[in-house]
C-alpha positions in Angstrom: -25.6 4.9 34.7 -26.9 4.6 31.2 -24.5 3.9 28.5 -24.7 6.3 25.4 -22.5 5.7 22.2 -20.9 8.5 19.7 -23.1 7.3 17.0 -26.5 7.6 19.3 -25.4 11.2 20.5 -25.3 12.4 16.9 -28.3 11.0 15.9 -30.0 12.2 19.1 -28.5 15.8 17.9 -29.9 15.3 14.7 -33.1 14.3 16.2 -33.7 16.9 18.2 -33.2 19.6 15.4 -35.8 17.3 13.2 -38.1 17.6 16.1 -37.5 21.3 16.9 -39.2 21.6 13.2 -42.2 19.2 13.8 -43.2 21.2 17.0 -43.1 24.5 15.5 -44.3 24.3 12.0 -46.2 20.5 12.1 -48.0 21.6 8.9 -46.5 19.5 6.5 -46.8 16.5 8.8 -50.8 16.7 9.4 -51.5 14.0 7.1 -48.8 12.2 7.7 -50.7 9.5 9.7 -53.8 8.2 8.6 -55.2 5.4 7.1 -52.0 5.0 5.0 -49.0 6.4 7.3 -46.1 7.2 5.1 -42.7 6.7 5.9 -40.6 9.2 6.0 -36.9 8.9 5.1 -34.8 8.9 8.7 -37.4 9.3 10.8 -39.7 6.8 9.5 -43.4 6.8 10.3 -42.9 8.6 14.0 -43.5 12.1 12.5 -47.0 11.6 11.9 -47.4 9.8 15.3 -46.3 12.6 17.2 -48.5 14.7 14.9 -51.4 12.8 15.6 -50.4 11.8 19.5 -53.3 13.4 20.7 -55.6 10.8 19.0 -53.3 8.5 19.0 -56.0 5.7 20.1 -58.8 6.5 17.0 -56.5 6.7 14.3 -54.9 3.0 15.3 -58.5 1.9 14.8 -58.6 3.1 11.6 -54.6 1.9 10.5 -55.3 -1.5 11.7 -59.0 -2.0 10.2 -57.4 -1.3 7.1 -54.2 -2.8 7.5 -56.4 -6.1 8.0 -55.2 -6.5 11.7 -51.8 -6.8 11.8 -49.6 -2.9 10.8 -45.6 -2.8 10.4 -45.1 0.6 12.5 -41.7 2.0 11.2 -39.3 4.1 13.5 -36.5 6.2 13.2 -33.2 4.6 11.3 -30.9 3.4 14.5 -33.7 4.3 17.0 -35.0 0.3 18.0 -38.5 1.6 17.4 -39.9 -0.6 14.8 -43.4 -2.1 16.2 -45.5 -5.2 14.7 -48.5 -4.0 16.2 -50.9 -6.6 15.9 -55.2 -7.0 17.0 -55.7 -10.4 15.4 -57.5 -12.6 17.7 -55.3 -15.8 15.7 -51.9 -13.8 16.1 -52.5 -12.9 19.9 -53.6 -16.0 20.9 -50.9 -17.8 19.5 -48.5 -15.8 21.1 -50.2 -15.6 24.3 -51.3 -19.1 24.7 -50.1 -21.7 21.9 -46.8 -20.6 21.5 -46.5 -18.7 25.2 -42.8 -19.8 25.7 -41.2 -18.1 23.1 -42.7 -14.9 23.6 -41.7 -12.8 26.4 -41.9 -9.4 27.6 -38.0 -8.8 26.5 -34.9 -6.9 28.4 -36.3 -3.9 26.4 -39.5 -3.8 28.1 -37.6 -4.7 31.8 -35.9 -1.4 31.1 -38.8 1.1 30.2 -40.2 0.0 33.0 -37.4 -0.6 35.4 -38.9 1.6 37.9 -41.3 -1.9 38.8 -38.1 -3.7 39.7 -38.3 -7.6 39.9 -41.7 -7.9 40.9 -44.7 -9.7 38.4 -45.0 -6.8 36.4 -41.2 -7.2 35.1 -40.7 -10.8 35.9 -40.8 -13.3 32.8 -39.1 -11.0 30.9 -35.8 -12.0 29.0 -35.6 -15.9 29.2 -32.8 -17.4 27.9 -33.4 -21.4 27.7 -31.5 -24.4 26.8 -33.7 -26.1 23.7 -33.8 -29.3 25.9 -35.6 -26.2 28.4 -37.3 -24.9 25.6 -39.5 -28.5 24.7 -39.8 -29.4 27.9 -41.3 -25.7 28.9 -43.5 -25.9 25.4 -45.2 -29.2 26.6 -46.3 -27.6 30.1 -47.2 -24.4 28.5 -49.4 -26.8 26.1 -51.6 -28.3 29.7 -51.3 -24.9 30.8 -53.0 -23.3 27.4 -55.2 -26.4 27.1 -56.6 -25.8 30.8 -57.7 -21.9 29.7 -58.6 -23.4 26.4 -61.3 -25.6 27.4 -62.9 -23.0 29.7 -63.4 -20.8 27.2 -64.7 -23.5 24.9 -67.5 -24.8 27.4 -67.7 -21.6 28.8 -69.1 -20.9 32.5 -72.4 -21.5 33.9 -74.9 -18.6 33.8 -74.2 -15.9 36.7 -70.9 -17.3 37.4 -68.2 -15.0 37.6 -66.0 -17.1 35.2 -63.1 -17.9 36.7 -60.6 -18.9 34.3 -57.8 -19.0 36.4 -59.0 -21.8 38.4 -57.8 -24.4 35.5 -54.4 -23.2 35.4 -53.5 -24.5 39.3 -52.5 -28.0 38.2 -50.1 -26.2 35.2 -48.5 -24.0 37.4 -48.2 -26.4 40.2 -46.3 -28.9 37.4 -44.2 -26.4 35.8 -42.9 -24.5 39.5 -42.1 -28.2 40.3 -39.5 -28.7 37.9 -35.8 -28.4 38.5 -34.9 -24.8 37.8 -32.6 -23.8 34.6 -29.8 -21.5 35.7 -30.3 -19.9 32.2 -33.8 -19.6 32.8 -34.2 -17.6 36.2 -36.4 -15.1 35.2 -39.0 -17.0 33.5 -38.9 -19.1 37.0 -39.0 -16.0 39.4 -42.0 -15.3 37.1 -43.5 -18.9 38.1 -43.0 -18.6 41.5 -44.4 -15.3 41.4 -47.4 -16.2 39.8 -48.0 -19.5 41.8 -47.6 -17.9 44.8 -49.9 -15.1 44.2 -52.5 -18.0 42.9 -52.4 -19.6 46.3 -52.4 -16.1 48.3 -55.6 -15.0 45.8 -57.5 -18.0 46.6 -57.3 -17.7 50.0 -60.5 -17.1 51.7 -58.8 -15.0 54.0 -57.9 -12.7 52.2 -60.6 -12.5 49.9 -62.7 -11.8 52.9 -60.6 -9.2 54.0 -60.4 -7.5 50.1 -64.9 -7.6 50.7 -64.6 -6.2 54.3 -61.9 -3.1 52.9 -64.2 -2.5 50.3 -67.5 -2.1 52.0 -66.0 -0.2 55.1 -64.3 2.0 52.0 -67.7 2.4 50.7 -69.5 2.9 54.0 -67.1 5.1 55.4 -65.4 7.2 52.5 -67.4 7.0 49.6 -70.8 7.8 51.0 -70.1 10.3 53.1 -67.9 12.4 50.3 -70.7 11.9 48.3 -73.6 13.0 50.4 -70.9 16.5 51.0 -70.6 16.9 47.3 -74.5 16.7 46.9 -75.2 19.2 49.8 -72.5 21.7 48.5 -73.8 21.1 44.9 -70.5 20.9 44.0 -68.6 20.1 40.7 -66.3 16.6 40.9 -63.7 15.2 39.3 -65.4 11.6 39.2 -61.8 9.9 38.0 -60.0 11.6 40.8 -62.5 10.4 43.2 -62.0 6.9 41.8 -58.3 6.8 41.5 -58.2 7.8 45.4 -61.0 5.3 46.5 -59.0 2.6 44.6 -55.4 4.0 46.0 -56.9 3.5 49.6 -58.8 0.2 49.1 -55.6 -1.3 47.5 -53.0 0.2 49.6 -55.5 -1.3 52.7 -55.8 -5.2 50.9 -52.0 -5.0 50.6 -50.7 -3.4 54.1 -53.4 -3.3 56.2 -52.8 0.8 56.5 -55.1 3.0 55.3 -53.6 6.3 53.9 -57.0 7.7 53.4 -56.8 9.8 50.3 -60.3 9.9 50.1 -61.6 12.4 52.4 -63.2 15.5 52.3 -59.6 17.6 52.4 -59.0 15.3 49.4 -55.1 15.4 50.4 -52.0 15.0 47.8 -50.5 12.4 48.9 -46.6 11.5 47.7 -46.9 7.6 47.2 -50.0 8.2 44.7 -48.3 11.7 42.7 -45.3 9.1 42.3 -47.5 6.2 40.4 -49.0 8.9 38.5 -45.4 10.0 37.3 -44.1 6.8 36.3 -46.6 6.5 34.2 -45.9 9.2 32.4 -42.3 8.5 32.3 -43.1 5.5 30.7 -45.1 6.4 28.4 -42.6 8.7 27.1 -40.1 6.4 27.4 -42.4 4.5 24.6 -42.8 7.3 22.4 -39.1 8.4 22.7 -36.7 6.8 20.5 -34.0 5.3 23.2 -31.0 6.8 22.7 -32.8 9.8 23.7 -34.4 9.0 27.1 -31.0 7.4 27.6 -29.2 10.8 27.2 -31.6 12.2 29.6 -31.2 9.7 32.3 -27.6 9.8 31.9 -27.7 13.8 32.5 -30.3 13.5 34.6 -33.2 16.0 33.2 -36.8 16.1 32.3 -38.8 13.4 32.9 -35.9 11.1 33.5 -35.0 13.4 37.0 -38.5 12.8 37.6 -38.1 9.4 37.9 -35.2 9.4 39.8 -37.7 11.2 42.5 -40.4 8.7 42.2 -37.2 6.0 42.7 -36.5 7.9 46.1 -40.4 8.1 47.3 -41.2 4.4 46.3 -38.2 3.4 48.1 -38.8 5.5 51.1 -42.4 5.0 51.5 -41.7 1.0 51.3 -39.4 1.0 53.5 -41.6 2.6 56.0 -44.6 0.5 55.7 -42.6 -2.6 55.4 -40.9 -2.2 59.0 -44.1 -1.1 60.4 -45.5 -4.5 59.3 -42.7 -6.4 60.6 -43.0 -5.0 64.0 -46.8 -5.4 64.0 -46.4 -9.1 63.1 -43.9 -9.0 65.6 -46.2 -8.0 68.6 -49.1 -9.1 67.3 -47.6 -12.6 67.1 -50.1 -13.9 64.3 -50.6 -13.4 61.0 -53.0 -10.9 59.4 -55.1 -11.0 55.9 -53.3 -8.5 54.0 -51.6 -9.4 51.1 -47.9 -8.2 52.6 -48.2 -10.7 55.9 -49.3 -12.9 53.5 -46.0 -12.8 51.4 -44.1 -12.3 54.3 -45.0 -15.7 55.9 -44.3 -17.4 52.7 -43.2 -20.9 52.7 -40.2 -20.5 50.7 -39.6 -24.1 50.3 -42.2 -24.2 48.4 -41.0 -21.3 46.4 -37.4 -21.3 46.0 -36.8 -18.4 44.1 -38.7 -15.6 46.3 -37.1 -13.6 49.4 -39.9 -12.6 51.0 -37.4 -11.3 54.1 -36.0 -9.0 51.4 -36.8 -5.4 51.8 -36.1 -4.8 47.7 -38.4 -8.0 46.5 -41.6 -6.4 49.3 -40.6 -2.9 47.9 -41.1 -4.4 44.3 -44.6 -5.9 45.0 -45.8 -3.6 46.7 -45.4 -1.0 43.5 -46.2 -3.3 41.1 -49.4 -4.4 43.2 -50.5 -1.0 44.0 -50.5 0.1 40.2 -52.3 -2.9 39.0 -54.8 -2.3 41.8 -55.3 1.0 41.3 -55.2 2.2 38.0 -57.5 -0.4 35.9 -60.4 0.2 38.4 -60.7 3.4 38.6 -60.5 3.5 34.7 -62.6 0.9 34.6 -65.3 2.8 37.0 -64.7 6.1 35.7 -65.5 4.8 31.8 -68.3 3.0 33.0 -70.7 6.0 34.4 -69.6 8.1 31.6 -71.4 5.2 29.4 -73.8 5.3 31.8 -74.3 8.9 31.0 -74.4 8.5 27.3 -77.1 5.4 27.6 -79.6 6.3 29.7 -81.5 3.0 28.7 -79.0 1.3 29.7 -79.3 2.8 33.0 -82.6 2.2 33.7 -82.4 -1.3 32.6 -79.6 -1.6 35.1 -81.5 0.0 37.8 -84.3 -2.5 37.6 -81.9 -5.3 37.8 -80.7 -3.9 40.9 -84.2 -3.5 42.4 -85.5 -6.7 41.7 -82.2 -8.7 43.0 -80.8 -6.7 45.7 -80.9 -7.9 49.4 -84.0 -6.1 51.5 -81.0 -5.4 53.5 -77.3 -5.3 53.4 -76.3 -3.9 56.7 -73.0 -5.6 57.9 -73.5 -8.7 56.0 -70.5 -9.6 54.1 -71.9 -11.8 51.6 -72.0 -10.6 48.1 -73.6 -13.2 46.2 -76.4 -11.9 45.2 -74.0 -9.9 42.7 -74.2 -12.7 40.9 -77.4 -12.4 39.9 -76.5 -8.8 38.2 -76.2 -10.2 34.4 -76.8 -7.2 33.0 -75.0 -4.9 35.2 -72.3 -7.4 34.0 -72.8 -7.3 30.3 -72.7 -3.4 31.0 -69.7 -3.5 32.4 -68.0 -5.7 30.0 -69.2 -3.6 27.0 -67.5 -0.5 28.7 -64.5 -2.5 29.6 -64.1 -4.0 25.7 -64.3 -0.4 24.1 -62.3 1.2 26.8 -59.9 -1.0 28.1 -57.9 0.2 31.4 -54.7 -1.3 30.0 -55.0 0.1 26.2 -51.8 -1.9 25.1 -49.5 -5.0 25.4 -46.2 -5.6 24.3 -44.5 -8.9 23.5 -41.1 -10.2 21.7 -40.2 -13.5 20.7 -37.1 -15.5 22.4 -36.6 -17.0 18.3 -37.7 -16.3 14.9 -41.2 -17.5 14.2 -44.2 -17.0 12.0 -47.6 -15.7 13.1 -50.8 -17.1 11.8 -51.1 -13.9 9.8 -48.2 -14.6 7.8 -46.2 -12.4 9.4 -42.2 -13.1 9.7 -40.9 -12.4 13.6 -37.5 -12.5 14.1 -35.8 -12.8 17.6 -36.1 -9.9 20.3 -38.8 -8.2 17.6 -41.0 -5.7 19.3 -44.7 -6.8 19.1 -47.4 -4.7 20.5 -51.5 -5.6 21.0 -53.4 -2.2 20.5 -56.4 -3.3 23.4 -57.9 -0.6 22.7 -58.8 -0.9 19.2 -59.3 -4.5 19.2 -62.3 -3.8 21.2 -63.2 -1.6 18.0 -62.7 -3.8 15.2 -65.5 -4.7 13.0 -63.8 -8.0 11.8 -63.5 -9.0 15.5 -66.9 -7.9 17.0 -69.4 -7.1 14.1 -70.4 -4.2 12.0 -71.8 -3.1 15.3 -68.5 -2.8 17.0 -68.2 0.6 17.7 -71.9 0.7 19.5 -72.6 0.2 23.0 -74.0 -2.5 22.9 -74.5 -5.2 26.6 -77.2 -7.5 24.4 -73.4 -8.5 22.8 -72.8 -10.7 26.5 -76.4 -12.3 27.2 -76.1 -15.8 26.5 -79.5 -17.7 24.6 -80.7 -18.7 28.1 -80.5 -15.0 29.7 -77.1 -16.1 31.3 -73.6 -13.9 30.4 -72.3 -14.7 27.7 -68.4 -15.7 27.9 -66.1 -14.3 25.4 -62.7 -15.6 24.5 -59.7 -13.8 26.5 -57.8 -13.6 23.4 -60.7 -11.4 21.8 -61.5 -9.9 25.1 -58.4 -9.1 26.4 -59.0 -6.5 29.4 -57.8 -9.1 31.9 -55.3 -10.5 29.8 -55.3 -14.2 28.5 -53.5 -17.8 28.8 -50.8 -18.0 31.5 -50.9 -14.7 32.5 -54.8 -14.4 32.9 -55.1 -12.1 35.7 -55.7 -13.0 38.9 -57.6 -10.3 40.5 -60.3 -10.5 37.6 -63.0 -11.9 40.0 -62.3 -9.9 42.8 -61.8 -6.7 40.4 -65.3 -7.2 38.8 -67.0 -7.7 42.1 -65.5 -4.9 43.2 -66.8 -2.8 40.9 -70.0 -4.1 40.8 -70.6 -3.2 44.6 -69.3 0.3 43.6 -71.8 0.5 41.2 -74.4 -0.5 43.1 -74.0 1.6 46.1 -73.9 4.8 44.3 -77.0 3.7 41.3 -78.5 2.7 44.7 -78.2 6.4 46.7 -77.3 9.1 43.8 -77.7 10.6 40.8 -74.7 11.2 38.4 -75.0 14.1 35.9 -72.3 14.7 33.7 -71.3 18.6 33.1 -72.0 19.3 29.0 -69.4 20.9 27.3 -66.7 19.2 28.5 -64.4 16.9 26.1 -64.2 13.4 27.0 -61.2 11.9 25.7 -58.8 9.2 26.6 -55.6 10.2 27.6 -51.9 9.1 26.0 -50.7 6.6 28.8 -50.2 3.2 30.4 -53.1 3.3 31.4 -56.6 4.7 30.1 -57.3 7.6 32.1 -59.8 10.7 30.3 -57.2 13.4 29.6 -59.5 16.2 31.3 -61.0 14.0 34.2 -64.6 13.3 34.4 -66.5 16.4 35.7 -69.9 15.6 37.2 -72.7 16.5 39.7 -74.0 14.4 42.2 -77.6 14.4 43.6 -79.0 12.1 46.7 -81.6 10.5 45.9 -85.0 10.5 48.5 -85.3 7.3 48.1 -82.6 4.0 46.9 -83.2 3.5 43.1 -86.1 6.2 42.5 
């Protein structure tokens, strides 16, 4: 149960009544966030952030641009809500990479989004380290950033998929072979974690199996949903369509079930309603000074009941495909591609700190899996054919490109190579991806007092927070062009794709915690793309307002409401 003082009931009280006034006559508030966010006394600058919630993502672009990068956000006196919110390149990739041990997630960030348990989403998160800990873990961290460094200096050879994580298997593999720190468990569950999945990721196994799920996903969901849509002339929810493809095709990879979402009775289905709700009830969680959310939890209302609900589902819904598994490995008597087998059969010699015979550490992964996997792709999609939409150039550019490299004939054939050759469809697809990022934020806090390369004092357990989303926006970072959609920005002078740094581009994360489903991720979605430029047409309904929804994730706030036509021919 949550633990709620005198002191933060009162304020909450006090809060509330403040609020009560913002909701219903917000007049005097309207400008209280703009370029220059005033302060207010008590409440500090979170008036005019509620105020302006709405657009919460344009105005940061236009604080931070003229706040040269780097913004002091300002919460309410007692609340913990004060935010260094930060888009320099030099500040993140310090943090990130440089100085990557002394800046964690924090025991604030494990508990906004304790729903995720212990798995990699959480893990790393409030290291405590002895100093003789601390500069031995700085000179690993050092190979380990050197490794991503280097490939981001040389960059990758033309119509390679870039895969940065490749560099960082002989750092992890030194640092998960040093003697663990009792004092520093989590930052070594975190290791083992993230080695582990390395190895698993690499498989070829598996990443068979990920190609097979998505083409028989493709072949067998997609298409024919499509080709109904086009003969009923119907109106879609193109985000809806995506967030069920990618809810199947992950759930699939991970269990080897398919709950098949994606069908023409387009079903509600519990597991998928309850990752929707957590992330709502983080998000508020983020916007909601603490002693408040607390309060709720503790009485158990509002969004916080929600998430005792999505507790119950995750747990039951776990446990249910968990013991199927088991009995299937069971009978089957050999193991099987998907990702839970995988981490089942773990050698946990090799990884001392994992239980993978532990119903609460698969129930953990599993969530935290299924949200990474399906959220940031279907953003990632659904952003992508509304640019599509909005650059018909583009388009046609794009179209060609498929034309002149795509195989006479696919069929069965697994192999995907020839996505390689799809620079442009690339570039595309990284433009979208830097002015809409799936994950539109990032929050760190440092284990001790430091100084960024700004100039900027941190002191210990300081909330820091990377706005994604407007990085990808600023004109310091990418040129007075920055707000244009622009895929010239990624050809290289020889025609090849053009690498940028993961500390400016930061949609897949950067230094030791790179992600390791970027190559599969963007293949993925490039054989999405191709199958539907290939077969239909996409017309987006006028009228309707595209904007990006408040979350943990960048979802459009309405949904994407389109029109789908068959073509007579593939890419007429």
């Amino acid at each position: 149960m949550a633990s709620i003082g005198l002191s933060e009931v009162l304020f909450c009280f006090c809060f509330l009544i403040l609020y009560y006034f913002l909701i219903k006559k917000p007049l005097g508030f309207k400008k209280a966030f703009h370029s220059n966010p005033r302060n207010w006394p008590v409440l500090g600058m979170l008036p005019g952030a509620l105020v302006i919630l709405h657009r919460l993502y344009d105005c940061s672009v236009e604080v931070l641009e003229n706040a040269n990068l780097t913004f002091q956000f300002i919460g309410p006196w007692l609340s913990g809500m004060d935010i260094l919110i930060t888009v320099d390149p030099e500040n993140i990739n310090y943090i990130l990479s440089s100085n990557f041990s002394n800046y964690i997630k924090g025991p604030e960030y494990q508990e906004v989004f304790e729903a995720y348990g212990d798995g990699i989403v959480n893990s790393g998160g409030s290291a405590k380290s002895s100093p003789g800990k601390r500069r031995e873990d700085q000179k690993i961290e050092k190979l380990l950033t050197g490794s991503v460094q280097r490939h981001e200096e040389i960059g990758v050879r033309d119509g390679d998929e870039g895969n940065v994580d490749g560099g960082l298997v002989e750092g992890l593999s030194q640092i998960s072979s040093k003697r663990l720190n009792p004092n520093n468990s989590d930052l070594e569950l975190w290791r083992n974690l993230r080695k582990a999945s390395q190895v698993i990721f690499g498989d070829q196994g598996f990443q068979n199996f990920t190609t097979s799920t998505t083409r028989s996903k493709l072949k067998d969901g997609l298409v024919p949903l499509f080709n109904h849509f086009a003969k009923e002339e119907m109106v879609v929810d193109l985000q809806d369509v995506f967030q069920r493809f990618m809810f199947d095709t992950t759930f699939i990879s991970l269990t080897g079930f398919d709950m098949k979402s994606l069908s023409l009775e387009m079903p509600e289905v519990g597991f998928a309603n309850a990752l929707d709700d957590v992330g709502d009830a983080i998000m508020y969680r983020h916007i909601t000074p603490r002693f408040l959310w607390k309060l709720q939890k503790w009485i158990g209302v509002g969004r916080e009941k929600k998430m005792t609900e999505v507790n119950a589902t995750f747990d039951r819904v776990c446990a249910t495909y968990v013991s199927a598994k088991r009995d299937e490995i069971k009978k089957k008597g050999k193991s099987g591609e998907d990702l839970l087998t995988l981490f089942m059969k773990l050698d946990t010699t090799k990884f001392e700190l994992l239980n993978p015979s532990d119903d609460k550490f698969l129930k953990d992964f599993t969530v935290g899996f299924m949200a990474a996997g399906r959220d940031s792709t279907a953003s990632g999609l659904t952003w992508f054919f509304w640019n599509m939409s909005e650059n018909p150039k583009v388009l046609t550019r794009i179209l060609q490109e498929i034309k002149t490299n795509l195989p006479t004939t696919t069929g069965s054939n697994q192999d995907t190579s020839y996505l390689n050759k799809l620079v442009y469809l690339h570039c595309a697809l990284s433009e979208s991806l830097r002015l809409f990022p799936p994950i539109p934020f990032e929050r760190k806090s440092p284990i001790k007092p430091d100084v960024l390369p700004s100039g900027h004092k941190v002191k210990s357990a300081t909330n820091i927070m990377f706005f994604i989303y407007a990085m990808g926006r600023m004109k310091t970072v990418w040129g007075e062009d920055a707000m244009e959609f622009k895929p010239e920005r990624w050809i290289s002078d020889t025609g090849g794709f053009k690498h940028q740094p993961s500390y400016k581009f930061l949609s897949f994360n950067a230094g030791p915690r790179t992600c390791l489903g970027k190559n599969l991720a963007i293949n993925l979605m490039k054989a999405v793309i191709v199958e539907i430029l290939q077969n239909y047409e996409i017309k987006v309904i006028n009228g309707k307002k595209i904007e990006p929804k408040p979350g943990l994730v960048l979802y459009m706030k309405h949904g994407l409401k389109v029109t789908i036509t068959k073509k007579c021919s593939s890419l007429e």
